[in-house]
Steps between C-alpha positions, in 0.01 A plus 500: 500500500619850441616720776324754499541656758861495525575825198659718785567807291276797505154428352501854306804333285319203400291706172801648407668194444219396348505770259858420429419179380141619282776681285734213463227282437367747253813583324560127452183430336542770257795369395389166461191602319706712302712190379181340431640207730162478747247753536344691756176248510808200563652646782187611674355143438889446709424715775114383562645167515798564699318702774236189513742233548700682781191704645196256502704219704462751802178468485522203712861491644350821720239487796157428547307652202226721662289323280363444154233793531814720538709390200319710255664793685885496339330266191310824439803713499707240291219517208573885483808426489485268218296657322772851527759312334309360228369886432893577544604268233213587272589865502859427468446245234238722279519849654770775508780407782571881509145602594444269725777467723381880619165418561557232699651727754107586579500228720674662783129736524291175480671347769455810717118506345453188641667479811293748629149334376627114537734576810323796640842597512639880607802612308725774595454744275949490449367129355185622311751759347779280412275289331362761268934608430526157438242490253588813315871404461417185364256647290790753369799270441261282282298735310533619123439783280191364237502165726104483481506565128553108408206289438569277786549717722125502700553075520823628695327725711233260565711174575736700709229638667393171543842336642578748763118487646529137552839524598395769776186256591751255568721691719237654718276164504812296621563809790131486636492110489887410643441483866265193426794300355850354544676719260559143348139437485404828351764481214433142432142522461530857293760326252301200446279732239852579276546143331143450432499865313736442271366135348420701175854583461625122574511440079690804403752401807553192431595522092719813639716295728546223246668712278703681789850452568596408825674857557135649439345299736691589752459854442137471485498312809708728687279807379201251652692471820583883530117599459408199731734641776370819421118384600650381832681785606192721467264207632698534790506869516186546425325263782805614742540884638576662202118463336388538167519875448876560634569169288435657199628820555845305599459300201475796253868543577545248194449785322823643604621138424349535151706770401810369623462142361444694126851688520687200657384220302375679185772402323433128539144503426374530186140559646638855716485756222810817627248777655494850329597795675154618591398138634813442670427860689144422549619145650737690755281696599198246573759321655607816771119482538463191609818481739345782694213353511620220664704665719204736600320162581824383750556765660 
């Protein structure tokens, strides 16, 4: 059984690590897709599967359950969050990556939104604040002149729309509904939704990795395992002291990441296009945005 209880380093560190891997994993599934080696739809089918067979075992290696009428709880929160990666991967497969990456920094406001109905839930108004600098930096590193011009632009807007509300759902569902779990329980039960979401894709993933060489495979897989550890770091976050709203304002810092991870390694992936001066300065200064943010939140 995992120990979960035994992560002795700050809990406000544990979405910012998280965020550190979410652009790893990211960066590594651009690449791959970019090679044409496995898609985006193969290495989520990875990660729904990974996070099953390592997750749903806890199910029973934990406590006493508190009992079936209960288990819809976290299963509830695991179909939202199923059903925001399958909008993620839609968007990303059919939509415009550049749109929608700043859109999805909306979430930050739903989470607040609902923590206050769901969790009834008073915010400082430092947090309520940092969440709305959050959402505007994101919003400006990602945004383009004429980006709503394209024809697919309002699927973008909808399915990103889309991801970020169920992603939110999930976050504040699994806050209001932790102390009735083993942390083990709770993230056992909530992944046992991801495999079954993703039989649609089992085809496409399995004529994908017969053609893969081994050296793709285990790039894919270690992009699975990044965004798998990602889900566990804020899982644990998330139902711990941090709660869902400071957990996504931490997590924003992956902006920051972002920009960093596209002048380091931008060279070495095809997929990172070199930033223009008036991006690059937009970027910087979302970024100084959300630092002090953050640090507005921590203080």
């Amino acid at each position: 059984m995992f120990a979960f209880s035994t992560f002795k380093m700050p809990e406000e560190l544990l979405p910012i690590i998280a965020a550190a891997m979410y652009c790893i994993s990211v960066m590594l599934v651009k690449s791959s897709a970019k090679r044409r080696a496995l898609s985006g739809a193969s290495i989520l089918v990875m990660n729904n599967l990974l996070a099953g067979l390592v997750f749903v075992p806890q199910i029973f290696l934990a406590g006493d359950m508190p009992g079936l009428g209960a288990a819809w709880q976290p299963m509830l929160a695991g179909a939202f969050c199923a059903a925001g990666n399958i909008a993620t991967f839609i968007c990303a497969e059919r939509g415009e990556v550049s749109l929608m990456t700043p859109i999805m920094g909306v979430k930050i406001l739903i989470v607040i939104l609902l923590a206050r109905i769901l969790l009834n839930e008073s915010l400082p108004s430092s947090t309520t604040l940092a969440g709305a600098v959050c959402c505007a930096a994101v919003l400006l590193m990602g945004w383009r002149k004429n980006s709503l011009k394209s024809g697919s632009a309002k699927a973008t807007i909808a399915l990103a729309l889309a991801a970020c509300s169920f992603y939110a759902a999930c976050d504040v569902l699994l806050q209001k509904f932790s102390p009735n779990f083993e942390k083990g329980q709770l993230l056992g039960l909530m992944c046992a939704a991801l495999p079954l979401s993703i039989i649609p894709l089992m085809p496409r993933f399995f004529r994908e990795i017969a053609r893969a060489r081994r050296s793709e495979l285990a790039f894919g897989f270690l992009s699975a395992a990044l965004m798998t550890g990602e889900m566990f770091l804020m899982v644990l976050a998330i139902t711990g002291s941090v709660g869902a709203s400071l957990c996504n304002i931490l997590y924003n810092t992956r902006g920051v990441m972002a920009v960093a991870l596209v002048y380091i390694g931008g060279a070495k992936f095809e997929s990172v296009h070199e930033l223009d001066r008036s991006a690059a300065a937009r970027r910087l200064a979302g970024s100084l945005m959300i630092l002090a943010a953050v640090s507005a939140v921590l203080i």
